[in-house]
C-alpha positions in Angstrom: -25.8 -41.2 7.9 -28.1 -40.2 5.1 -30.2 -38.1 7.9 -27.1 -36.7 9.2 -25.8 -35.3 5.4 -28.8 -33.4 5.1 -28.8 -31.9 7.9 -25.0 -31.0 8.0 -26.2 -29.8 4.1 -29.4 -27.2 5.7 -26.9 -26.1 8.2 -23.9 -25.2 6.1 -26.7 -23.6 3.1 -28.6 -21.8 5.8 -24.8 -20.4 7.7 -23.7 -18.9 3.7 -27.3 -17.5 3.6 -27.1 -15.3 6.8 -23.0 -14.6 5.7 -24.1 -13.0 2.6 -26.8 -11.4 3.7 -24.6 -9.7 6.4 -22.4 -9.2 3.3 -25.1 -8.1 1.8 -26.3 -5.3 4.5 -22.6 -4.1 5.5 -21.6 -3.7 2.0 -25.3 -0.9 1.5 -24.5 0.9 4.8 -20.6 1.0 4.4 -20.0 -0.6 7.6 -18.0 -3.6 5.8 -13.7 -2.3 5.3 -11.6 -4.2 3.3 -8.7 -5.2 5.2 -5.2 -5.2 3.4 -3.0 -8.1 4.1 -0.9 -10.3 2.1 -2.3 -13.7 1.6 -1.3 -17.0 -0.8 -4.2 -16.1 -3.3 -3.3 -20.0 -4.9 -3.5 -21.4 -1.6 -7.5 -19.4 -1.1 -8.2 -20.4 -4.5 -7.1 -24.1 -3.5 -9.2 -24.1 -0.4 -12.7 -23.1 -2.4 -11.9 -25.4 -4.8 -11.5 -28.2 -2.2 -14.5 -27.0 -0.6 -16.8 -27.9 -3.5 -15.1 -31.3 -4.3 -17.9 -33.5 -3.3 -20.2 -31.4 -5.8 -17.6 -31.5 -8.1 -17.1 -35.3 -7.9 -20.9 -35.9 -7.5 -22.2 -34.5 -10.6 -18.8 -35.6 -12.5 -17.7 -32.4 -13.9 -14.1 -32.3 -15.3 -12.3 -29.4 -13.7 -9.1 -27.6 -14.7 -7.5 -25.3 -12.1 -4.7 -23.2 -13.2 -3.2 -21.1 -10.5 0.2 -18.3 -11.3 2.8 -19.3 -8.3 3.2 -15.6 -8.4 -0.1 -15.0 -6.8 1.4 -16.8 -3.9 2.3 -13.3 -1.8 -0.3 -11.0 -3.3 -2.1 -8.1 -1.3 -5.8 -8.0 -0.7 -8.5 -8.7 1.4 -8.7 -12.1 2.0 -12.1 -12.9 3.1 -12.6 -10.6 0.2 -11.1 -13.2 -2.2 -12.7 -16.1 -0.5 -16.0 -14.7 -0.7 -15.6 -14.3 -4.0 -14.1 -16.9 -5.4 -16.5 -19.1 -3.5 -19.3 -17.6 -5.1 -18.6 -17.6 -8.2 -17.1 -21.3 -8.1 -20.5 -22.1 -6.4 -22.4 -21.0 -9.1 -20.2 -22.8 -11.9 -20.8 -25.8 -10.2 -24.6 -25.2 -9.4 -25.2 -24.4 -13.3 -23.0 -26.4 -14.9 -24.6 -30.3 -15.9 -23.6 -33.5 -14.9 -20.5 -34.5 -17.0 -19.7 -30.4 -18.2 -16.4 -28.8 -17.6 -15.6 -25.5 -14.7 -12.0 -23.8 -15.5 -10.9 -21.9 -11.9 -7.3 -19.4 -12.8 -5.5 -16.9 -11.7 -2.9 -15.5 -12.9 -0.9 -11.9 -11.9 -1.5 -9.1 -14.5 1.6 -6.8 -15.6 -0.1 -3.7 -14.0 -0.3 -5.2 -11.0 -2.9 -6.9 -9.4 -4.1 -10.2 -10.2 -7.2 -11.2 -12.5 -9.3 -14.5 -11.4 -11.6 -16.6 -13.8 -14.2 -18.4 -13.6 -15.3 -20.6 -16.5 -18.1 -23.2 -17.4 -19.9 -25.3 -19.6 -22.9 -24.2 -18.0 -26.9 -23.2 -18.8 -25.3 -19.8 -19.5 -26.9 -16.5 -18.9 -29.6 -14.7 -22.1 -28.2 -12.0 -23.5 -31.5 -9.6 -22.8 -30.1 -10.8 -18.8 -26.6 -10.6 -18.5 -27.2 -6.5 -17.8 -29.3 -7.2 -14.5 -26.6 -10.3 -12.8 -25.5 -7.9 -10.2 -28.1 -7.2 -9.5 -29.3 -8.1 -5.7 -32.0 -10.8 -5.7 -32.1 -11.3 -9.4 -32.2 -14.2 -10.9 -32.9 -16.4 -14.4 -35.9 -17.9 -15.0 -33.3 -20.9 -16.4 -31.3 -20.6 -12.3 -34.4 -20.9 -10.7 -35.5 -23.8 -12.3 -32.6 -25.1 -11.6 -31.9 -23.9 -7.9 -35.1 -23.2 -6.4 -33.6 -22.5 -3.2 -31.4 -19.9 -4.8 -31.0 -16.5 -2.9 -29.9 -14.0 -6.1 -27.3 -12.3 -3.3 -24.3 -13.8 -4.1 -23.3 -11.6 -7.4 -24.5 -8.7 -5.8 -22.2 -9.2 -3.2 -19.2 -10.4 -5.7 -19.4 -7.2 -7.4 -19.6 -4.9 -4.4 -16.0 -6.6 -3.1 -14.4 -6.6 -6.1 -15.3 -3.0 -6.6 -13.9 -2.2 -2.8 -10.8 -3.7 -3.4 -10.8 -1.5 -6.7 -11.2 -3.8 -9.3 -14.0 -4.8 -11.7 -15.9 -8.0 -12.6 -17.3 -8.9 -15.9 -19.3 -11.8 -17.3 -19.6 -13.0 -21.0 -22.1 -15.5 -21.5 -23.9 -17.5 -24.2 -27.2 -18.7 -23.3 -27.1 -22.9 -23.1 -23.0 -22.5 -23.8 -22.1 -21.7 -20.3 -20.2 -18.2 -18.7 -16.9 -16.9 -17.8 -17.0 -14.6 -14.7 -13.6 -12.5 -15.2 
């Protein structure tokens, strides 16, 4: 059983890899479009929380999810949104230290649109870094440590959606305090 895990684990790590690299690639040459559709953003959010429950449950991090019922008909891409949401969850949860705290919302903004957060008690992000996240293939001395196997795409690739479906992304971070991806 244990044998089978790991390998079910290097399977579904090495599929996101090649996804975001694709990501990655289509999003440089503009061969990616974002496709307009209405989806339940709470019921995408719900999934890529669900997704990430053994992790969750694993390293015992208390997590609050707080999702507008609006959101439930709400235009956008919604691979987009997964893709997003799940990469920036991922990361909470990758950075954030047994026992610490991820906060997932969403909520509809009254100029329409909706804005999603990401929040944790994480290893943070130094100041003198937080202008290179979005960087592709960067990474923190601090991630690395923690995540060797780390791939420094999946921000790059976060921003570039978020930017296609016209919106922006922000981080504010203290270093050992944890982030909030915005």
């Amino acid at each position: 059983r244990a044998l089978a895990e790991k390998v079910y684990d290097g399977t579904r790590r090495l599929a996101e890899t090649v996804s975001l690299l694709l990501d990655a690639a289509r999003l440089e040459t503009g061969t990616i479009s974002v496709s307009l559709e209405t989806v339940d953003a709470v019921s995408v959010a719900e999934r890529v929380v669900a997704t990430l429950e053994g992790e969750i449950r694993a390293k015992r991090l208390a997590l609050e999810t707080h999702f507008d019922e609006r959101l439930r008909e709400f235009t956008t891409d919604g691979r987009f949104l997964d893709t997003i949401l799940s990469n920036l969850l991922s990361n909470a949860v990758k950075y954030t230290r047994e026992g610490g705290r991820v906060v997932v919302s969403a909520e509809e903004v009254p100029e329409g649109g909706a804005r999603f957060r990401v929040e944790d008690s994480g290893i943070g992000i130094p100041q003198e870094m937080q202008a290179y996240i979005f960087t592709k293939l960067f990474r923190t001395d601090e991630a690395r440590a923690m995540d060797p196997k780390g791939r420094g795409i999946g921000l790059y690739v976060v921003e570039k959606m978020v930017k296609l479906l016209g919106g922006s992304v922000a981080c504010a971070s203290e270093e050992g305090k944890g982030a909030r991806f915005t």
